[in-house]
PDB file of the backbone (N, CA, C, O) and the ligand in Angstrom, with CONECT records:
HET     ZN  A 101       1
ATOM      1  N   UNK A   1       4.572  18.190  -2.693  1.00  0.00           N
ATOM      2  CA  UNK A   1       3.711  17.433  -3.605  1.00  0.00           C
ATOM      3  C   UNK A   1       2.256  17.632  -3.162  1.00  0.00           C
ATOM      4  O   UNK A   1       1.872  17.420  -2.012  1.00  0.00           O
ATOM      5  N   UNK A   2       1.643  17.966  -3.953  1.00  0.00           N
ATOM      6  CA  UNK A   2      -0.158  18.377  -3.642  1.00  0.00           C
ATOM      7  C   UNK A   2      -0.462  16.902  -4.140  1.00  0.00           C
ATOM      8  O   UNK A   2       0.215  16.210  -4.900  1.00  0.00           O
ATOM      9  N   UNK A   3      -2.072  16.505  -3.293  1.00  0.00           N
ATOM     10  CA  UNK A   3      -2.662  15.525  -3.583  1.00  0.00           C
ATOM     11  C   UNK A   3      -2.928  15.368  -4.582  1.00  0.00           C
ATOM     12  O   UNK A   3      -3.048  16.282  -5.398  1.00  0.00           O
ATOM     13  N   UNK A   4      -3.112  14.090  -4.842  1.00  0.00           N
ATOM     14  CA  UNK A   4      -2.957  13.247  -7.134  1.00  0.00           C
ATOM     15  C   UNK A   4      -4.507  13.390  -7.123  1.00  0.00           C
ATOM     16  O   UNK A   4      -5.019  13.297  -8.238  1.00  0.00           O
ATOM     17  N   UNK A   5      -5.632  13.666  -5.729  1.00  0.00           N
ATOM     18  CA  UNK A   5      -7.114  13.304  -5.895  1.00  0.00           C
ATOM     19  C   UNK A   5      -7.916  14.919  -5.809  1.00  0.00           C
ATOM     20  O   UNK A   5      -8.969  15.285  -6.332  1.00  0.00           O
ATOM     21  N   UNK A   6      -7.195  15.478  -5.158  1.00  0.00           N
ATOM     22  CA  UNK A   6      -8.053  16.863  -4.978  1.00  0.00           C
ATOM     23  C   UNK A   6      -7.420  18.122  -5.224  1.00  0.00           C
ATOM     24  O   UNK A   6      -7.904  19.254  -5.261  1.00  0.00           O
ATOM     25  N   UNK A   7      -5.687  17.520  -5.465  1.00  0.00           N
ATOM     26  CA  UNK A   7      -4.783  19.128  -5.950  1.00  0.00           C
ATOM     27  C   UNK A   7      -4.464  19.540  -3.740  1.00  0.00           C
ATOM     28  O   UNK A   7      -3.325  19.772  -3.332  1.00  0.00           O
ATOM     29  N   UNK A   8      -5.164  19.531  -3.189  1.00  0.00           N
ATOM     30  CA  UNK A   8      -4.814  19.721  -1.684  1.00  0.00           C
ATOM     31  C   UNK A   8      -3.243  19.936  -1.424  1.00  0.00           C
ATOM     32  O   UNK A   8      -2.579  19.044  -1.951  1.00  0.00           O
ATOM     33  N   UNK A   9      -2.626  20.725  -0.865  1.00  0.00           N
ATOM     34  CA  UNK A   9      -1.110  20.774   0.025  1.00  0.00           C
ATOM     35  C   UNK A   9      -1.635  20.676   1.473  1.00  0.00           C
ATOM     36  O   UNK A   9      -0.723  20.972   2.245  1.00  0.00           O
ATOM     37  N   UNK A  10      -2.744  20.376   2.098  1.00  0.00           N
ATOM     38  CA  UNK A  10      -2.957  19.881   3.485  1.00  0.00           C
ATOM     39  C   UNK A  10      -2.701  18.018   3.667  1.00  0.00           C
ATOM     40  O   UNK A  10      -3.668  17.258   3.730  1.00  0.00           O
ATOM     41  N   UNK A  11      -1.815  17.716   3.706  1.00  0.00           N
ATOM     42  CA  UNK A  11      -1.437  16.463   3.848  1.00  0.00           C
ATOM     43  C   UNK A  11      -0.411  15.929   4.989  1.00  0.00           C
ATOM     44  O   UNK A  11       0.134  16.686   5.792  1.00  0.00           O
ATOM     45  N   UNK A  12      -0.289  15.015   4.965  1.00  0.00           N
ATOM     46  CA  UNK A  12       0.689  14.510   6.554  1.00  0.00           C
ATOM     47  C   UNK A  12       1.120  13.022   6.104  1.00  0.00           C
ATOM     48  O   UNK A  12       0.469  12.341   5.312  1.00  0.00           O
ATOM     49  N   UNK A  13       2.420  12.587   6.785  1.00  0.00           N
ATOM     50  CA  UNK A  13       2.962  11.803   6.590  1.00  0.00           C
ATOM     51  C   UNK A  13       2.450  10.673   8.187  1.00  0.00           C
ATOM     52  O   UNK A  13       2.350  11.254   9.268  1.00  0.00           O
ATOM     53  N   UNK A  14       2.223   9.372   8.127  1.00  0.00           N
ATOM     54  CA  UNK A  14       2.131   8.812   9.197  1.00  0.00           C
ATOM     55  C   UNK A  14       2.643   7.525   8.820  1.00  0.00           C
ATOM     56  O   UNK A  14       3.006   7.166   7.700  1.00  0.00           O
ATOM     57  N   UNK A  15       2.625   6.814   9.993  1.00  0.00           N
ATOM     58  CA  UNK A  15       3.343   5.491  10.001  1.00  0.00           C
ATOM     59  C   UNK A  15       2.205   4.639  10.079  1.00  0.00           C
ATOM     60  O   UNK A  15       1.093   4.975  10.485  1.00  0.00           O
ATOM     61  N   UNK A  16       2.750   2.868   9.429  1.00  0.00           N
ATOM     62  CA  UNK A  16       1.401   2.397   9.246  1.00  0.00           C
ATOM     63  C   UNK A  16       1.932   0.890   9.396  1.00  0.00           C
ATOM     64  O   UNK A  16       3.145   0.688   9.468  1.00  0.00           O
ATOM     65  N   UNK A  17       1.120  -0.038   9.437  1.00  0.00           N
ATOM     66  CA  UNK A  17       1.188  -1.728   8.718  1.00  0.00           C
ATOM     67  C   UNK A  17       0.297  -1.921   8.292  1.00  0.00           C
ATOM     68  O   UNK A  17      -0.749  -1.325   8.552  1.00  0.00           O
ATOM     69  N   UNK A  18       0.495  -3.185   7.182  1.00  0.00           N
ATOM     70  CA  UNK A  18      -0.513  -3.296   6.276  1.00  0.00           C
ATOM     71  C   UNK A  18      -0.459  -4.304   5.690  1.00  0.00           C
ATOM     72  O   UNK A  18       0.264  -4.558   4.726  1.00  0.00           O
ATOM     73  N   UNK A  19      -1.595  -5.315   6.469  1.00  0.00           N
ATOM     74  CA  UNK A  19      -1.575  -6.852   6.021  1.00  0.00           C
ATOM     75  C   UNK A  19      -2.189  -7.179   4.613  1.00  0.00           C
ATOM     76  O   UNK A  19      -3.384  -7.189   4.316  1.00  0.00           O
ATOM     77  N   UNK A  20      -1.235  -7.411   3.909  1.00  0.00           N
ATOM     78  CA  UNK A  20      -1.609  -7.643   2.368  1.00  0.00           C
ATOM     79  C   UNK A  20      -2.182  -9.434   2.177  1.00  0.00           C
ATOM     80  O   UNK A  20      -1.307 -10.294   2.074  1.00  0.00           O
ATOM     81  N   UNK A  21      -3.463  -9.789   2.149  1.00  0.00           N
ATOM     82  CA  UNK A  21      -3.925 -10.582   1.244  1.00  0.00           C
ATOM     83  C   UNK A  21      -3.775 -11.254  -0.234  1.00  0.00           C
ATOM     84  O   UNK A  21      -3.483 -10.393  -1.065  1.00  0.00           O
ATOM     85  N   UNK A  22      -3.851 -12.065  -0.573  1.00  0.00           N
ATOM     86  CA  UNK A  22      -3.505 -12.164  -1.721  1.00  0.00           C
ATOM     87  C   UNK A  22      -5.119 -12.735  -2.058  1.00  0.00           C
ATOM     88  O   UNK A  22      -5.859 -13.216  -1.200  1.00  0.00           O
ATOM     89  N   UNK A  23      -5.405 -12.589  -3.253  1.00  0.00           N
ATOM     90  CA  UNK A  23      -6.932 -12.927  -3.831  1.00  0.00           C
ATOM     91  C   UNK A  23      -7.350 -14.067  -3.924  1.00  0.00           C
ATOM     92  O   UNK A  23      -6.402 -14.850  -3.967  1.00  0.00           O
ATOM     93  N   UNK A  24      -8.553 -14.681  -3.989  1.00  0.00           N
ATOM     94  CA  UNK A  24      -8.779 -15.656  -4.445  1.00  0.00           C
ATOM     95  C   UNK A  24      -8.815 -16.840  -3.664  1.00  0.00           C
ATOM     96  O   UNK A  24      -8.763 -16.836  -2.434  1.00  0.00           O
ATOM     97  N   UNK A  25      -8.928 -18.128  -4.567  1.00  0.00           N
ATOM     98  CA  UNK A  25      -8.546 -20.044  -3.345  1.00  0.00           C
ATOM     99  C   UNK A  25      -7.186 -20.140  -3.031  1.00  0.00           C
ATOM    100  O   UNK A  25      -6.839 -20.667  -1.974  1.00  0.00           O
ATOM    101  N   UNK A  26      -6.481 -19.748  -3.728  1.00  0.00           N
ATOM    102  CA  UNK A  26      -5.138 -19.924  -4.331  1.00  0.00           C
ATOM    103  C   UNK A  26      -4.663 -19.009  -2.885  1.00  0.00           C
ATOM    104  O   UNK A  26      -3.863 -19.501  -2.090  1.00  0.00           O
ATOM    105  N   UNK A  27      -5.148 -17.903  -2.716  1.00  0.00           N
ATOM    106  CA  UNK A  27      -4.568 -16.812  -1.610  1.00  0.00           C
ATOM    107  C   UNK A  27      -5.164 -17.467  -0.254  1.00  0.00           C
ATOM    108  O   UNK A  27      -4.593 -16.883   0.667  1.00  0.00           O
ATOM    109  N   UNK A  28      -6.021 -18.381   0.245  1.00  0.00           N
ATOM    110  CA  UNK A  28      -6.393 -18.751   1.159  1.00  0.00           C
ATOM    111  C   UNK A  28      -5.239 -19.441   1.316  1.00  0.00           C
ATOM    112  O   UNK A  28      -4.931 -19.088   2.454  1.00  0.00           O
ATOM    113  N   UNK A  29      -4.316 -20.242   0.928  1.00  0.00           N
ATOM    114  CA  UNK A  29      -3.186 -21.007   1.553  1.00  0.00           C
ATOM    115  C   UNK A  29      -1.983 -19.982   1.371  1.00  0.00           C
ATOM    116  O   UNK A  29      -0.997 -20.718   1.404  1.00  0.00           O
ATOM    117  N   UNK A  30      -1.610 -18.898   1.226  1.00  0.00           N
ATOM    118  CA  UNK A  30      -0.491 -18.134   1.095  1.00  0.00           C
ATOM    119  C   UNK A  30      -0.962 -17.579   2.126  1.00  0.00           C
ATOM    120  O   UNK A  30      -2.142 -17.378   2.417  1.00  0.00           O
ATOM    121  N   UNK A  31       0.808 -17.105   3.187  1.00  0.00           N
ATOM    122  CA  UNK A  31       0.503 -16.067   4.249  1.00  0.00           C
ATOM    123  C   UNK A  31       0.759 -15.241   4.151  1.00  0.00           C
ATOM    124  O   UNK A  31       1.713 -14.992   3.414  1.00  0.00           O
ATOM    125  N   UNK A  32      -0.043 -14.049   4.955  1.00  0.00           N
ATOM    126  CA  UNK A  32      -0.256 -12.502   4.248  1.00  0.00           C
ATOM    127  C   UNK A  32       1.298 -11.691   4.439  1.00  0.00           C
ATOM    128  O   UNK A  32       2.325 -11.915   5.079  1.00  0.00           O
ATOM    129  N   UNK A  33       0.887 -10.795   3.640  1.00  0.00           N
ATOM    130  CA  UNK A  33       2.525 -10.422   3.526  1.00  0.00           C
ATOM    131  C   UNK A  33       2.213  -9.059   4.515  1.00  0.00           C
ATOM    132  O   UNK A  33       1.177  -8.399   4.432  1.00  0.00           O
ATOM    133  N   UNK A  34       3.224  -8.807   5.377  1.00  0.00           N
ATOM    134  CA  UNK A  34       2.982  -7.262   6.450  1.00  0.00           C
ATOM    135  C   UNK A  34       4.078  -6.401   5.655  1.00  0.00           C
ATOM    136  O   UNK A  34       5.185  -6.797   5.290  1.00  0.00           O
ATOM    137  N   UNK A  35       3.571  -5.259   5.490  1.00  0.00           N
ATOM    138  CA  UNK A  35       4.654  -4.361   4.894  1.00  0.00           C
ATOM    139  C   UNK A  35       4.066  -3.393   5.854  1.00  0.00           C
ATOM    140  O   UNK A  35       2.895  -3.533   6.206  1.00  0.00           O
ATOM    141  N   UNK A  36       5.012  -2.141   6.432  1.00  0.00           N
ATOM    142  CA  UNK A  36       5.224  -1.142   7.060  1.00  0.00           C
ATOM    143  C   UNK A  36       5.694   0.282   6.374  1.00  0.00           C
ATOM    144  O   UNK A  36       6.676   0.970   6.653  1.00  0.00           O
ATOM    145  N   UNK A  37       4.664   0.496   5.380  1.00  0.00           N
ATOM    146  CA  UNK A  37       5.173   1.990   4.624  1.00  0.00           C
ATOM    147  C   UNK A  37       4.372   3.105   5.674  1.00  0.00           C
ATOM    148  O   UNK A  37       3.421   2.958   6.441  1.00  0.00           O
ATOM    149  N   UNK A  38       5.453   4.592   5.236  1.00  0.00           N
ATOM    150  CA  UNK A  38       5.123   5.817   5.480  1.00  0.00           C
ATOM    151  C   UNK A  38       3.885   5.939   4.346  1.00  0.00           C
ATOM    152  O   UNK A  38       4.052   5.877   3.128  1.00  0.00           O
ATOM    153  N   UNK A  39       2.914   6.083   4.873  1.00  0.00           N
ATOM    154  CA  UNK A  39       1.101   6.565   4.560  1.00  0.00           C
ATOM    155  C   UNK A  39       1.083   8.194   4.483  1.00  0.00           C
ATOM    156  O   UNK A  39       0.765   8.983   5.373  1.00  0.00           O
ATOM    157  N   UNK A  40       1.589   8.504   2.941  1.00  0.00           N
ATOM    158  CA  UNK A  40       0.983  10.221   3.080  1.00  0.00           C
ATOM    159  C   UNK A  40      -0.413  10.386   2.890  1.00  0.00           C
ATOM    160  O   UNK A  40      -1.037   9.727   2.059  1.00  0.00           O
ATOM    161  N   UNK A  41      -1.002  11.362   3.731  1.00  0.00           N
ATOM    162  CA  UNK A  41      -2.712  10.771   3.767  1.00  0.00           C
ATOM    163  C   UNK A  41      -3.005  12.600   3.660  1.00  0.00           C
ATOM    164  O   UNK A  41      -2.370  13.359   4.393  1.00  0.00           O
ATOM    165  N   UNK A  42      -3.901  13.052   2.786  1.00  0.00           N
ATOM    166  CA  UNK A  42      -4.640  14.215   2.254  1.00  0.00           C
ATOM    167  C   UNK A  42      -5.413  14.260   3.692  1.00  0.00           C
ATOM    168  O   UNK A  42      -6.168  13.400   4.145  1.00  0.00           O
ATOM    169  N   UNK A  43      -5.132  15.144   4.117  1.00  0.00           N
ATOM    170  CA  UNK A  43      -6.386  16.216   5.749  1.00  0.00           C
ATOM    171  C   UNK A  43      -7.621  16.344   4.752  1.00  0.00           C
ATOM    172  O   UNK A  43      -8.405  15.428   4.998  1.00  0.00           O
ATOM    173  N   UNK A  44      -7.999  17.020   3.883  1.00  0.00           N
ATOM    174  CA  UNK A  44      -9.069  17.207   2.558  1.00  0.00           C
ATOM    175  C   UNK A  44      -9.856  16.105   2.601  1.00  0.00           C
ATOM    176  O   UNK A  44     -10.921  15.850   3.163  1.00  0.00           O
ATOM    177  N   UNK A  45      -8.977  15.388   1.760  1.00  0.00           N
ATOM    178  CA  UNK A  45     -10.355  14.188   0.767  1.00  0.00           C
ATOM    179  C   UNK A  45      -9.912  12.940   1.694  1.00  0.00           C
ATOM    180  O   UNK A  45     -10.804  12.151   2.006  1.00  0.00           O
ATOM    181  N   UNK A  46      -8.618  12.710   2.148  1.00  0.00           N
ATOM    182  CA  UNK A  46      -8.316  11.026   2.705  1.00  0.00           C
ATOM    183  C   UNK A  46      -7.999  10.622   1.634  1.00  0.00           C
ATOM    184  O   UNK A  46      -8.173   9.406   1.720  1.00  0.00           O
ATOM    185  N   UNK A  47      -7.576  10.884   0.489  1.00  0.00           N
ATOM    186  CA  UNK A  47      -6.883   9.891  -0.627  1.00  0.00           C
ATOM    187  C   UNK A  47      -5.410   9.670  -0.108  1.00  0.00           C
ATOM    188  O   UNK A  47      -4.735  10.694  -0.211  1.00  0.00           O
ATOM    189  N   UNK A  48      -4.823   8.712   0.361  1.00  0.00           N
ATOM    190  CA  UNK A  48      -3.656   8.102   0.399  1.00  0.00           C
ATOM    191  C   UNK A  48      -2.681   7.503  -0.342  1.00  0.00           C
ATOM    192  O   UNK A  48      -3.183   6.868  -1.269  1.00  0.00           O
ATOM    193  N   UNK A  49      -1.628   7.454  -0.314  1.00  0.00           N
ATOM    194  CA  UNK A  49      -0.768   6.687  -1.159  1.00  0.00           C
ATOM    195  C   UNK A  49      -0.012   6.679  -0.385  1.00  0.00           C
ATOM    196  O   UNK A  49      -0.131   7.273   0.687  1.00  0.00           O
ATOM    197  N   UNK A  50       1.102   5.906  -0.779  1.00  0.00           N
ATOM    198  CA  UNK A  50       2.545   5.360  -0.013  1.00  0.00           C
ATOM    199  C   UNK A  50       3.403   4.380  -1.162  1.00  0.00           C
ATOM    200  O   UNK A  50       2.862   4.042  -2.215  1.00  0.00           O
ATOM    201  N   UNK A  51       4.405   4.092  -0.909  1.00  0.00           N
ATOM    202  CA  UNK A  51       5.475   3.457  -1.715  1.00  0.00           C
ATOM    203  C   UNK A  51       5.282   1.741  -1.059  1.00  0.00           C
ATOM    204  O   UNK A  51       5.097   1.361   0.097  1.00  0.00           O
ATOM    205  N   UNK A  52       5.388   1.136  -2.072  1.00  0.00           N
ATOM    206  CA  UNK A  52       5.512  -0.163  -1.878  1.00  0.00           C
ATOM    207  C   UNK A  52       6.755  -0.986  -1.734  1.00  0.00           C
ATOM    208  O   UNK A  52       7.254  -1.394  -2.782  1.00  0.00           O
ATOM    209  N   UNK A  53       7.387  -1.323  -0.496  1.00  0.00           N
ATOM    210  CA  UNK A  53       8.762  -1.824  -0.334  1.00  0.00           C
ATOM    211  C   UNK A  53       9.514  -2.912  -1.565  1.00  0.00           C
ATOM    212  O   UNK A  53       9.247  -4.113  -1.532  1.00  0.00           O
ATOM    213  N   UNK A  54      10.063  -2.581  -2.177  1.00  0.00           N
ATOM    214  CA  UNK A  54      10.891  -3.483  -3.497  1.00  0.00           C
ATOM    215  C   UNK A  54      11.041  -4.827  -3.169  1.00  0.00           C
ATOM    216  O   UNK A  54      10.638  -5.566  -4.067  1.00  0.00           O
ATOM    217  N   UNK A  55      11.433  -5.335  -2.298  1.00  0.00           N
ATOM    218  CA  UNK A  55      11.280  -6.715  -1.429  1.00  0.00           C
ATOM    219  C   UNK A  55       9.805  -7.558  -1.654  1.00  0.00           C
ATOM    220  O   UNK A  55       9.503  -8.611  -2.215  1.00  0.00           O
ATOM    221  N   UNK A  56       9.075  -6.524  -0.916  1.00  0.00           N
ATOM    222  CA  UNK A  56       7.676  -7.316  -0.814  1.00  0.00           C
ATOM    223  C   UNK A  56       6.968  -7.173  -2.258  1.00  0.00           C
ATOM    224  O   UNK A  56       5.978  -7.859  -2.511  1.00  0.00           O
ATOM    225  N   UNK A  57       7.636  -6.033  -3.442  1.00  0.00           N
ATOM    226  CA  UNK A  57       6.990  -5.520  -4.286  1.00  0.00           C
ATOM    227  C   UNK A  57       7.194  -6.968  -5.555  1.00  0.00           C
ATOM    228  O   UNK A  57       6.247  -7.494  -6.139  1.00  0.00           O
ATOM    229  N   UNK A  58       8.486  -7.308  -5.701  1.00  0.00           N
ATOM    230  CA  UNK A  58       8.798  -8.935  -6.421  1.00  0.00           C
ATOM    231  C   UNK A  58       7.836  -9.572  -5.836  1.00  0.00           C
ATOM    232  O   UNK A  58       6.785  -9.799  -6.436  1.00  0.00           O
ATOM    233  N   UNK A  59       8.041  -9.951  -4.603  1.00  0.00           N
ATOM    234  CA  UNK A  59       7.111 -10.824  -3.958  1.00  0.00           C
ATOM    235  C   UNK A  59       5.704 -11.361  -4.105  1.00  0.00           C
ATOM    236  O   UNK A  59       5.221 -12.483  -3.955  1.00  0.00           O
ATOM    237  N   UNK A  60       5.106  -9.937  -4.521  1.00  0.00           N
ATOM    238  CA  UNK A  60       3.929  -9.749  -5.149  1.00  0.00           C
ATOM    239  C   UNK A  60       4.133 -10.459  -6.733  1.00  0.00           C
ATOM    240  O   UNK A  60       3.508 -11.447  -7.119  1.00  0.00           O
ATOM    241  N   UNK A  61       5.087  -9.756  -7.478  1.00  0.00           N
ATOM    242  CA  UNK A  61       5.057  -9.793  -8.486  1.00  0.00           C
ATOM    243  C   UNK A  61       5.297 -11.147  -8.901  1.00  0.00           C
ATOM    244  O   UNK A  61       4.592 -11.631  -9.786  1.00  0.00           O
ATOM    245  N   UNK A  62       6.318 -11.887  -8.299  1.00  0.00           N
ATOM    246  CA  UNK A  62       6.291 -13.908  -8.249  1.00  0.00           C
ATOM    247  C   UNK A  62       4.934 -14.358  -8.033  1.00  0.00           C
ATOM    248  O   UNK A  62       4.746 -15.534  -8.347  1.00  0.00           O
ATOM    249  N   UNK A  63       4.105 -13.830  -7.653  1.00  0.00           N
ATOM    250  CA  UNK A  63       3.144 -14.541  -6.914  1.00  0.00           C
ATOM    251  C   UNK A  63       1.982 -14.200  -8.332  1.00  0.00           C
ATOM    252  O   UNK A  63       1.102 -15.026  -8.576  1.00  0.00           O
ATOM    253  N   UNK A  64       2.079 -13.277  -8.940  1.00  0.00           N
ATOM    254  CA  UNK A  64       1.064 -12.740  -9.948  1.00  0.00           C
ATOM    255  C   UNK A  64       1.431 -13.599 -10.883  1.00  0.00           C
ATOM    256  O   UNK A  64       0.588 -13.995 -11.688  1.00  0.00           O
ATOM    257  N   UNK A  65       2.358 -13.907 -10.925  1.00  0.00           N
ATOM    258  CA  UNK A  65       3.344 -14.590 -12.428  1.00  0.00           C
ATOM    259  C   UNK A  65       3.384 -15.949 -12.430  1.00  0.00           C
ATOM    260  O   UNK A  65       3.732 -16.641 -13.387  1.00  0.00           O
ATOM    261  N   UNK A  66       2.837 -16.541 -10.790  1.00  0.00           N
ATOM    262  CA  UNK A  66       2.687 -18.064 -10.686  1.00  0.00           C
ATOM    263  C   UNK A  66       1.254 -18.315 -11.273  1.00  0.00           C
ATOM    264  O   UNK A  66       0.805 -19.460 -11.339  1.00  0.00           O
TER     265      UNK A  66
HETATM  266 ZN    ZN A 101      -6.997  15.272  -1.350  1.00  0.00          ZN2+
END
């Protein structure tokens, strides 16, 4: 898969955590959610992406819908 930002095949897979916030007053009393995805990250430009765990991904999605 070439990068979605520059077309690049110089890319790498790394390991990561990633304390998710939620927005706003409303997100000051919710605790942050840690998800641990594989970070494919472009050598080129640094445009990243990764998959969002299905678990934490509802989680999100309850929380948008409250
Ligand atoms: Zn790139």
């Amino acid at each position: 898969m070439s990068c979605k930002s520059c077309a690049s095949e110089n890319q790498t897979e790394l390991g990561a955590e990633i304390n998710i916030h939620f927005p706003g007053r409303k997100g000051l009393d919710k605790p942050a959610l840690m998800i641990f995805p594989k970070l494919l990250v472009c050598l080129d430009c640094g445009f990243t992406q990764f998959p969002f765990p299905e678990a934490e991904l509802r989680a999100v999605e309850r929380d948008v819908a409250a």
